[in-house]
C-alpha positions in Angstrom: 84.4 122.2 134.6 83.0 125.8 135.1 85.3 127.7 132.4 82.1 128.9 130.1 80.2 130.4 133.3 83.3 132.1 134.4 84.1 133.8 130.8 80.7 134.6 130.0 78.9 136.0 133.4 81.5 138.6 134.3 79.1 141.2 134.3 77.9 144.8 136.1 81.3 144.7 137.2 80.5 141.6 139.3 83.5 138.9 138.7 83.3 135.5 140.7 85.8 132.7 140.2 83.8 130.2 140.9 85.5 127.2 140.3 88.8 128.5 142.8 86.3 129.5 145.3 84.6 126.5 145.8 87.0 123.4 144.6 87.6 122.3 147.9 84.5 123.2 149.8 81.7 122.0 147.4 82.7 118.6 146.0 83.3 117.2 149.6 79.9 118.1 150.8 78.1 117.4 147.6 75.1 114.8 147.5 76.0 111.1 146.1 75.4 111.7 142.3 72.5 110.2 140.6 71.2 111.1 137.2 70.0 114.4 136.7 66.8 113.6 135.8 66.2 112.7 139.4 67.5 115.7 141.3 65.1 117.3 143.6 66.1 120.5 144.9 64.5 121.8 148.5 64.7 125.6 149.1 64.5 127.9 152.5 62.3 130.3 151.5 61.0 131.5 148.1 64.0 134.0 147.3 65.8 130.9 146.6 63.1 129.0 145.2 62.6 131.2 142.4 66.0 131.6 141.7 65.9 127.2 141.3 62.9 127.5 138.8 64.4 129.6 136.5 68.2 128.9 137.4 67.2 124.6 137.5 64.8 124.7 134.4 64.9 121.8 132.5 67.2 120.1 135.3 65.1 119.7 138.8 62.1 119.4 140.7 61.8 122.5 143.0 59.8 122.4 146.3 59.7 125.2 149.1 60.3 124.4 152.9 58.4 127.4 154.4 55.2 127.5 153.3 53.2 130.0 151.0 51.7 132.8 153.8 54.3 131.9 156.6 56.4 134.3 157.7 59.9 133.1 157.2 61.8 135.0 160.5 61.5 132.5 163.5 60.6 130.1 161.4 60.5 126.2 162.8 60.4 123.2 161.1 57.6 120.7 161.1 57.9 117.4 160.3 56.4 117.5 157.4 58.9 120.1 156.3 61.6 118.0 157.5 60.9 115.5 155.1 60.9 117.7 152.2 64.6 118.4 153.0 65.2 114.7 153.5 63.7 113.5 150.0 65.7 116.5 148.2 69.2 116.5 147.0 69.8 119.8 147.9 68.6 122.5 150.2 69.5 126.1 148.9 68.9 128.2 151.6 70.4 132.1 151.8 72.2 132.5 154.7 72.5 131.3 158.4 71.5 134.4 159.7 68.0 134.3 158.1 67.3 131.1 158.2 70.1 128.8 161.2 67.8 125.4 160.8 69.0 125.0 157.2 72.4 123.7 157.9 71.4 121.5 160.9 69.2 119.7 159.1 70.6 120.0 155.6 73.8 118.8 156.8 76.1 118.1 153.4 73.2 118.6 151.3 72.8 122.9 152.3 74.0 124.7 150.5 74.2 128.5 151.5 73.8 131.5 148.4 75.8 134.0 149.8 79.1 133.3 149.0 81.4 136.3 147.5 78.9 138.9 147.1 79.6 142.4 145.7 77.5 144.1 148.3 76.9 143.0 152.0 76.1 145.3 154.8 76.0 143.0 157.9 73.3 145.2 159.6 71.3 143.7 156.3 70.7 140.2 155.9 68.9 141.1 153.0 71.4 140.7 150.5 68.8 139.9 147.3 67.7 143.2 147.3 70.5 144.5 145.6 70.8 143.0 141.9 74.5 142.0 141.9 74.1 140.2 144.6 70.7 138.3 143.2 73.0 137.8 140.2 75.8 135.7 141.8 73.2 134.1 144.2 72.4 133.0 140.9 75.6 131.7 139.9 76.6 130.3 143.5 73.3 127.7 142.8 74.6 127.1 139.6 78.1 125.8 140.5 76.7 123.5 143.4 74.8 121.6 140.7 77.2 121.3 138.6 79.6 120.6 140.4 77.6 117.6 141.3 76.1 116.9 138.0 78.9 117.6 135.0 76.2 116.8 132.7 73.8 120.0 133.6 76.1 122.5 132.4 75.5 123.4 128.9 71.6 123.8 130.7 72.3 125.9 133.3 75.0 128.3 131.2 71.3 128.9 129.0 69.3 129.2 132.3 72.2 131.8 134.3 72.2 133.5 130.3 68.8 134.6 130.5 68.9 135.1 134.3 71.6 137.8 133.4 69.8 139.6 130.6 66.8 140.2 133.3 68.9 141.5 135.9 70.8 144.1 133.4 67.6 145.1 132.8 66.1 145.4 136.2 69.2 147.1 136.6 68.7 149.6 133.3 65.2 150.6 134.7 65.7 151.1 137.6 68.7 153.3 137.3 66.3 155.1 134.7 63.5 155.7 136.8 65.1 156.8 140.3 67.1 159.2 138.6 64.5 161.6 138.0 62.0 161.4 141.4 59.9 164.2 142.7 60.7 162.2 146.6 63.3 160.3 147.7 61.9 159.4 151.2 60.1 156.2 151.4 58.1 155.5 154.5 57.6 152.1 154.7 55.6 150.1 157.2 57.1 146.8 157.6 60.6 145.8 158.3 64.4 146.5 157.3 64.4 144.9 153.9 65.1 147.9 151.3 68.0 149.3 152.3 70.5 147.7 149.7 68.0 149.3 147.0 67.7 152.5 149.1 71.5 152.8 148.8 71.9 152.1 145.5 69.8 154.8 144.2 70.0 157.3 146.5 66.8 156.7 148.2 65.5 157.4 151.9 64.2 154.4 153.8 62.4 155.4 156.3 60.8 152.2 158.6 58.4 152.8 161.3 59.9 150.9 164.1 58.4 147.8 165.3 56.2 147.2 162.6 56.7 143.4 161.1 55.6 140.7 161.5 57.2 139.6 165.5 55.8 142.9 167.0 53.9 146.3 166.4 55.7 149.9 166.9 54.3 151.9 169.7 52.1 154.8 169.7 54.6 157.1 170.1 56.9 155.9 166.9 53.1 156.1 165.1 52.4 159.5 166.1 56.1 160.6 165.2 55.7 158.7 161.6 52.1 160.5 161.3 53.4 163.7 162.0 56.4 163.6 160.2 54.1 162.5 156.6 52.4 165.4 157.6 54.5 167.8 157.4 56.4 166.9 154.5 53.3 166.4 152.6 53.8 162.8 151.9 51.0 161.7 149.2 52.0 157.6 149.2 53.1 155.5 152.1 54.2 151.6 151.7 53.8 148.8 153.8 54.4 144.7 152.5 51.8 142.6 151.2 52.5 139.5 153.7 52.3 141.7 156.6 48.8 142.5 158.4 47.7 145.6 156.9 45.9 147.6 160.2 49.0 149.6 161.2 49.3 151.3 157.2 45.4 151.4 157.2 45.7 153.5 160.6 48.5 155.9 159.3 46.5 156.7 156.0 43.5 157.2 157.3 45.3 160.0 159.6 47.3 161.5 157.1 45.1 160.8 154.2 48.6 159.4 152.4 47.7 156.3 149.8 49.0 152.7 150.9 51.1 150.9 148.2 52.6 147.6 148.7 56.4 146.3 148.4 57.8 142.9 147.9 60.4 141.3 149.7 60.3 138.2 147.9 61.4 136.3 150.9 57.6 135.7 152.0 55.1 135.7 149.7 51.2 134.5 149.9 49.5 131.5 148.7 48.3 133.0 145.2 51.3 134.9 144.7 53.2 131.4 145.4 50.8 129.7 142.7 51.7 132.2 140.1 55.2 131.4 140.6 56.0 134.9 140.4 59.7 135.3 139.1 62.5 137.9 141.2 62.0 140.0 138.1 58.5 140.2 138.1 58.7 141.4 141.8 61.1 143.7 141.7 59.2 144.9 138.6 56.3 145.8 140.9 58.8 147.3 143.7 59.8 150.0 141.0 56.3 150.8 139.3 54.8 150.9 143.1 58.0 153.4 144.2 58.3 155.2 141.1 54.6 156.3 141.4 54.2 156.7 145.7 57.9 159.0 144.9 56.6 160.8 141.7 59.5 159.5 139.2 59.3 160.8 135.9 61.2 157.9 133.7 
């Protein structure tokens, strides 16, 4: 059923077999098929959301269970929420580390993204961050819908085609770009999420501990951070948009280092969420806000 996406998406050095993987797993578990004009597709949080409205164009409805502004760690259902994942036919979620509701209450109808990834560090649950993974995410969403709907294929090979051609070029630029940097340390107020991009192109992700969105770091790990950007004569330092923005105010105003702001993607705020901002788009702002707080010359 899957042949095309198998011959056509082996790319970056990234080669799923889809159809083997899942044969046994996903046809079982699958929603009772109804035309495809009528599927209605629930997602976790808005890394898979936006992966549905460009993966699922021209195929479902897309909703979001966590809402716009919340943060998605610790998050707990409301009814209202609940009944988005009742109404849908599918609930894409990422993993059951990030999110463990989804599966309860999904039951056959959750469907997790991180199946046979290229790059996992299990320290990371963060696994979108690193492009090859986004890109069989992608493909893993794919397969689950047509494996339920036959009839959605020739759409979804165009929509996991163009998918592809952004993520070589996310990939292109951003090799590009890090490759020539004035910095490589990034000190980042917020929490774990950049490491798999840190890796990837030889970066230094450096988190002041405690700071997200659960807790705040102490004044000690704040005085170490502030003297550390002092003595390395840090100009930039970065902090997310969703988080509150006191803590990266504090540290610049004592080191006189300029805040810029990173996306996780996971979380994202009411505007941004009205835009329907895309992964590339995103990430796009992740590398022009690192390439100028690190001085990269392109």
């Amino acid at each position: 059923m899957f042949g095309k996406f198998k011959i056509n998406l082996i790319t970056a050095g990234v080669f799923i077999t889809l159809a083997v993987v899942f044969a046994c797993g996903c046809g079982k578990n699958a929603p009772e098929q109804t035309s495809s004009a009528a599927i209605k597709a629930a997602n976790a949080d808005y890394v898979s959301y936006t992966l549905c409205l460009q993966v699922l164009k021209g195929i479902a409805q897309s909703d979001m269970v966590i809402p716009a502004g919340a943060q998605p760690h610790g998050f707990e259902p409301l009814p209202r929420d609940i009944a988005k994942i009742e109404k849908a036919d599918f609930l894409f979620y990422i993993n059951d580390t990030l999110e463990p509701w989804a599966k309860k209450l999904g039951g056959a109808k959750a469907f997790a993204l991180d199946r046979n990834l290229p790059e996992v560090n299990p320290q990371d649950p963060h696994i979108w961050m690193d492009f090859d993974n986004a890109s069989v995410m992608a493909q893993n969403m794919a397969y689950y819908v047509s494996s339920v709907y036959p009839d959605t294929e020739q759409q979804l090979l165009k929509n996991i085609l163009n998918f592809q051609n952004e993520i070589q070029m996310l990939k292109r630029m951003y090799a590009q770009i890090f490759a020539n940097c004035q910095s490589k340390q990034i000190y980042h107020i917020g929490h774990l999420a950049f490491g798999y991009l840190a890796k990837k192109y030889g970066l230094q992700f450096k988190p002041l501990k405690g700071a997200n969105a659960d807790s705040e770091p102490t004044p000690k790990d704040m005085a170490e951070m502030i003297k550390e950007i002092k003595q390395n004569n840090i100009k930039y330092i970065f902090t997310e948009e969703a988080l509150n923005p006191q803590i990266a105010k504090a540290i610049s105003q004592e080191t006189g280092a300029e805040v810029l702001y990173l996306y996780t993607v996971e979380h994202i705020t009411k505007q941004e969420f009205e835009q329907k901002l895309t992964y590339r788009q995103l990430m796009v702002k992740n590398m022009e806000n690192l390439a100028k707080g690190l001085n990269c010359k392109a």
